[in-house]
N, C-alpha and C positions, 0 to 999 in steps of 0.2 A: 504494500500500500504506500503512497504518500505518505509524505510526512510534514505537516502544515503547523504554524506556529498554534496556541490552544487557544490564541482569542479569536480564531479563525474558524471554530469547529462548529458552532451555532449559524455563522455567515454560511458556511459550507453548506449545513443541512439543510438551511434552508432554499437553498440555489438548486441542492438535488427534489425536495420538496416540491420543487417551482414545473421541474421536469420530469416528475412522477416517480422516482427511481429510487426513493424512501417516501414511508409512510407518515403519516402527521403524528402520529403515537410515538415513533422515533424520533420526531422532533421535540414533542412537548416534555419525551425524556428529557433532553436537554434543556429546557426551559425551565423543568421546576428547579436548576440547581441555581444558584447564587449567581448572577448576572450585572456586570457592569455593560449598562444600555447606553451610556453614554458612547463607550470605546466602541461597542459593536456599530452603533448609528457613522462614525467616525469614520470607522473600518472600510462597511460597506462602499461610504462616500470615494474611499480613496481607493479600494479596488474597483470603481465603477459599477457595480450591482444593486446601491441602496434602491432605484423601484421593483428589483428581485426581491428583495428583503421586506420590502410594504406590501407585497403582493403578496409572498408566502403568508407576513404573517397575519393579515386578513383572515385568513383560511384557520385559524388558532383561535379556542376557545379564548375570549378576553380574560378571564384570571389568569392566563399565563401571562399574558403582556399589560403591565400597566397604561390606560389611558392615557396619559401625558407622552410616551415613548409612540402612540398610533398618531396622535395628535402631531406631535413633531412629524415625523415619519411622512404623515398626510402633509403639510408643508409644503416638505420637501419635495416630494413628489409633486405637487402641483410646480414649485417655480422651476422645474426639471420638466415637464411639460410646458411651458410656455418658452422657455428658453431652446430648447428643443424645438418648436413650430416658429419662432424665428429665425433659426438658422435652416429651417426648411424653406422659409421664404425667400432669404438670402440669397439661397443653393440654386432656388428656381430663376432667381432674378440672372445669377451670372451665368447659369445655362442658357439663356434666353437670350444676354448679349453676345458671348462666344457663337451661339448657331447663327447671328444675323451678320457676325465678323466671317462666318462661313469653315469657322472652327468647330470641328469631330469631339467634345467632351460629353465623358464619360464617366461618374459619379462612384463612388464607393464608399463604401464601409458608411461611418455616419450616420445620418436617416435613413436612408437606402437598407444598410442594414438591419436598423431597427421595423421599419417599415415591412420589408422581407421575411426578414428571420424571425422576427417578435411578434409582427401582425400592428404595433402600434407604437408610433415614435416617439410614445412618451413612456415606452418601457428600459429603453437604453441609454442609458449619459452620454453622453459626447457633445466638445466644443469644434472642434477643429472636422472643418469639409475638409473633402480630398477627391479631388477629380485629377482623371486622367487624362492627356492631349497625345497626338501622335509626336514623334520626336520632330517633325518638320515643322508644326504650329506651334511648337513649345512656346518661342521667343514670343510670337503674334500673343498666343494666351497670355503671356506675362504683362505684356505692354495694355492687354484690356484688361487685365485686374488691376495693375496700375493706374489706372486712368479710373478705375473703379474709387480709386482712395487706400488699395491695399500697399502696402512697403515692406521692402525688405530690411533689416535690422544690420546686415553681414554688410561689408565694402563689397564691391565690385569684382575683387580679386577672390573672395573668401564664394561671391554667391555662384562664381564661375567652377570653383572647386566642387565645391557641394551640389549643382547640379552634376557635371560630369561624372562625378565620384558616387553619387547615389539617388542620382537620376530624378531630382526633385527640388525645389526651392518652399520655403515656408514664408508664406506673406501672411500682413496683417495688417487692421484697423480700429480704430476705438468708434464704437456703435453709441447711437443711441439708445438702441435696445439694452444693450451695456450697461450703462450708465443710469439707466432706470432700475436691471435689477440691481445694481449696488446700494442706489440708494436705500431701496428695499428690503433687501435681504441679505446687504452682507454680514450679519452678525454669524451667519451660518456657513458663512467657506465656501457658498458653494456657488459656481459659475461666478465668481467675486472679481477673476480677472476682464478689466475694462478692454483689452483688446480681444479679438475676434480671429482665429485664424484659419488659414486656408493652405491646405497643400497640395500645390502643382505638380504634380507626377509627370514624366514621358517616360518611363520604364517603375518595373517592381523591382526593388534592388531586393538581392539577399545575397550574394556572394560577390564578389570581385573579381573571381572568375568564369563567373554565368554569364555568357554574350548576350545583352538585355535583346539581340534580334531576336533569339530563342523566343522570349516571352511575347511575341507577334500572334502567337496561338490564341490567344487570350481575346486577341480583338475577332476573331472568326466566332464565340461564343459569349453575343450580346442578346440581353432577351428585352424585353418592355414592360415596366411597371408602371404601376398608378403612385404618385405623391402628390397628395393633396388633389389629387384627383386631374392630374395633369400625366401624361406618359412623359416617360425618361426612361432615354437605354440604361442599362449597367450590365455586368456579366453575371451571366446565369450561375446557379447556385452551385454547382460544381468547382467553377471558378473562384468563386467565393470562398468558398470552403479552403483551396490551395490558397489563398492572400490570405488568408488570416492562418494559414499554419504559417506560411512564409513570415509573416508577423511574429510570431512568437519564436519563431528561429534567430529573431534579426534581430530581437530588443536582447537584452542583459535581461539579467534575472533581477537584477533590481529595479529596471522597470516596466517588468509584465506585472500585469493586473488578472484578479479573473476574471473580470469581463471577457480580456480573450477569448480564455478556455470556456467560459458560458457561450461566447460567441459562434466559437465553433458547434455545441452542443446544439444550439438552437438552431444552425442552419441544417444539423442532421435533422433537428426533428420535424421545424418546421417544410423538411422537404422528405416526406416515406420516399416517394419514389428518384429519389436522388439518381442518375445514374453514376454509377460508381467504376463503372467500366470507361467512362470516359474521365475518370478522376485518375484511375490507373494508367491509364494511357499516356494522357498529359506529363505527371508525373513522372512516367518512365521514359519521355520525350526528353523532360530537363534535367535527365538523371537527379530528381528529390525525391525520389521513392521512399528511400529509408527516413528520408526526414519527415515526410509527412507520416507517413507510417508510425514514426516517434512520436507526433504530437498528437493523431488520433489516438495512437493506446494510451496513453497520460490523461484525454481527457475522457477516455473511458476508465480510467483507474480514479480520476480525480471527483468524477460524478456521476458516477455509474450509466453514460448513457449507452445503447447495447450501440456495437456495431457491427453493420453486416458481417453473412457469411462468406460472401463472394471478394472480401478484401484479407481474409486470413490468409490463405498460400501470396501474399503479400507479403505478410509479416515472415511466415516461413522461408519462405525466397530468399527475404532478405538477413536472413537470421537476427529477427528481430521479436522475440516473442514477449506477451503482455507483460511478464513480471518483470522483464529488462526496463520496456517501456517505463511502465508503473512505476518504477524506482528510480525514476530518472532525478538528475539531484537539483534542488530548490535551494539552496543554500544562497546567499546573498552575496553576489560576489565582491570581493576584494583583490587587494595587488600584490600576495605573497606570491611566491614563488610555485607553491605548492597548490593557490588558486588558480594560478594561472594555467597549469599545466590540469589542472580537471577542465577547466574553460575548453583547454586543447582537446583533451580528449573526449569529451562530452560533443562538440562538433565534427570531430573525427569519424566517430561512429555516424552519424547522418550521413557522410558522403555515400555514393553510389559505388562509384569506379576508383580503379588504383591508382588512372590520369589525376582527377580532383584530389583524393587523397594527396599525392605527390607534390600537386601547385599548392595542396594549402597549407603543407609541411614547411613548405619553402616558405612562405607567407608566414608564416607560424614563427620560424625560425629568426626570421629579420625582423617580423614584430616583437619579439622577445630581446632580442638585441638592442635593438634601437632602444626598447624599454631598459633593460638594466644597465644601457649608457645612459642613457637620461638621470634613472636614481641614482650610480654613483656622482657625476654632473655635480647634479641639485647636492648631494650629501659630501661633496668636497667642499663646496661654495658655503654650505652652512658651516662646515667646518674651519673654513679660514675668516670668516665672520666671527667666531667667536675666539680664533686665536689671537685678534685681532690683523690679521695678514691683510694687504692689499689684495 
């Protein structure tokens, strides 16, 4: 099994609660024990799930839960829907200018997902839109969110890097919407920051040696939903599913949330007939077999949600079976030596082939280098600071 910190284990229950795969009995176990509501409300907030958490615990006889903690909870959840239906309007507005510039954008994660996956956009958190341009209209996209009021924070030099390097630029603006919920409701933390952001995509990054043409597949599987009762492409839930494992390959472990892992769970559910054969496919196209393969058993270890039979000799193939999965490590990472080197090997194990293995070793090798030139550096420099040296 996982092994999650213990003020996380009520959050947890009730996430699996949300998705059928524990009983309310098993939750309310844990409810009659001795509860700090404050941490849990806090918790929730920061892993992204608090309207998981209002929703489940609706579903709970009220003496488990004090009235003051639903009341909060209720709040919340409203100004997470209002804030949420203005960044849908947002979303629509700059889809709206991009198609009349005669720019291909294509929406994700977000509402979209909530909308998708959840059935309702005021079940998921999220501040920050993210659409996607082809790599030729990138520049044009940038220049009409520009001219929208959004900016980028980085120098000119720094925003060139970080597109070419990870195939995206982060822009932003201070709303009005903004600024209304602050006055409102900042005592609660939450949506408190006054700017608004937006991430321009022209590739899904997750390795540095994935040729982001590869990910061209992706645009051949766009489907059409309703937001707010308007259509907008985005990619169909197969798709889906691979970006957000991709996601949680790509953050650190300090800053994956469960939402993620909810994220994913929800698109399985919210889609039975998922085809899974073309998840297989894809996947064995970008040689990330084994990493998705990783993050689906994790988030069937982490929330019991079942998954299909027809992706096991998957896991077999790839010599990757559940308890591997399951026990993948959550530890928070840091910059020992001995971190660094489970980081390594912990990504090790996702590669496909001996090719990636080989380039990421190298990769691996020079990042380590570079890194323990850096700390000696830094730990000379402090050192002759305090011998007093020039």
């Amino acid at each position: 099994m996982i092994f999650l910190p213990s003020d996380m284990d009520i959050l947890l229950a009730c996430l699996r609660l949300y998705l059928g795969t524990i009983t309310i009995d098993e939750v309310t176990g844990l409810l009659s024990k001795s509860i700090d509501w404050k941490t849990l409300i806090q918790t929730s907030i920061a892993q992204g799930v608090m309207p998981i958490l209002y929703e489940s615990l609706k579903t709970i006889e009220q003496k488990y839960v004090p009235r003051s903690v639903m009341v909060q909870l209720q709040t919340l959840n409203r100004m997470n829907g209002l804030n949420n239906l203005s960044r849908v309007q947002e979303l629509l507005k700059i889809l709206l200018v991009l198609e009349k510039e005669g720019i291909e954008a294509i929406p994700f994660k977000g509402p979209i997902l909530a909308s998708c996956a959840y059935g309702n956009i005021a079940l998921r958190q999220y501040n920050d839109l993210d659409i996607i341009v082809r790599k030729q209209d990138f520049w044009q996209a940038k220049a009409v969110l520009m001219n929208l009021g959004y900016t980028s924070k980085l120098s000119e030099k720094r925003q060139l890097n970080t597109i070419t390097s990870i195939r995206q630029i982060s822009l932003s603006h201070v709303s009005v919407e903004a600024e209304m919920f602050n006055r409102q409701f900042q005592p609660s933390l939450m949506h408190s920051n006054l700017e608004r952001n937006i991430d321009l995509h022209w590739g899904i990054y997750l390795r540095k040696f994935l040729n982001p043409d590869q990910l061209e597949r992706f645009w051949q599987h766009l489907v059409s939903v309703k937001l707010s009762n308007q259509s907008v492409q985005t990619f169909s839930p197969e798709v889906a599913l691979i970006i957000q494992c991709f996601n949680l390959a790509k953050d650190g472990s300090r800053y994956r949330s469960l939402k993620q892992f909810f994220d994913i769970a929800q698109i399985i559910k919210a889609h039975p007939n998922l085809n899974w054969d073309l998840v297989l496919d894809i996947t064995s196209e970008l040689r990330t077999s084994r990493l998705c393969m990783l993050w689906l058993g994790i988030v069937h270890g982490l929330l019991g949600i079942p998954l299909p039979i027809v992706i096991i000799p998957a896991f077999n193939k790839n010599q990757l079976g559940y308890d591997e999965a399951t026990n993948y490590d959550f530890h928070q990472s840091a910059d020992t030596i001995l971190d660094l080197w489970l980081r390594y090997a912990n990504s090790f194990k996702t590669l496909d082939g001996w090719g990636d293995r080989f380039r990421f070793t190298v990769y691996a090798v020079k990042y380590l280098s570079i890194k323990f030139l850096l700390k000696n550096t830094v730990l000379c420099s402090s050192l002759e600071l305090e011998d007093g040296s020039p």
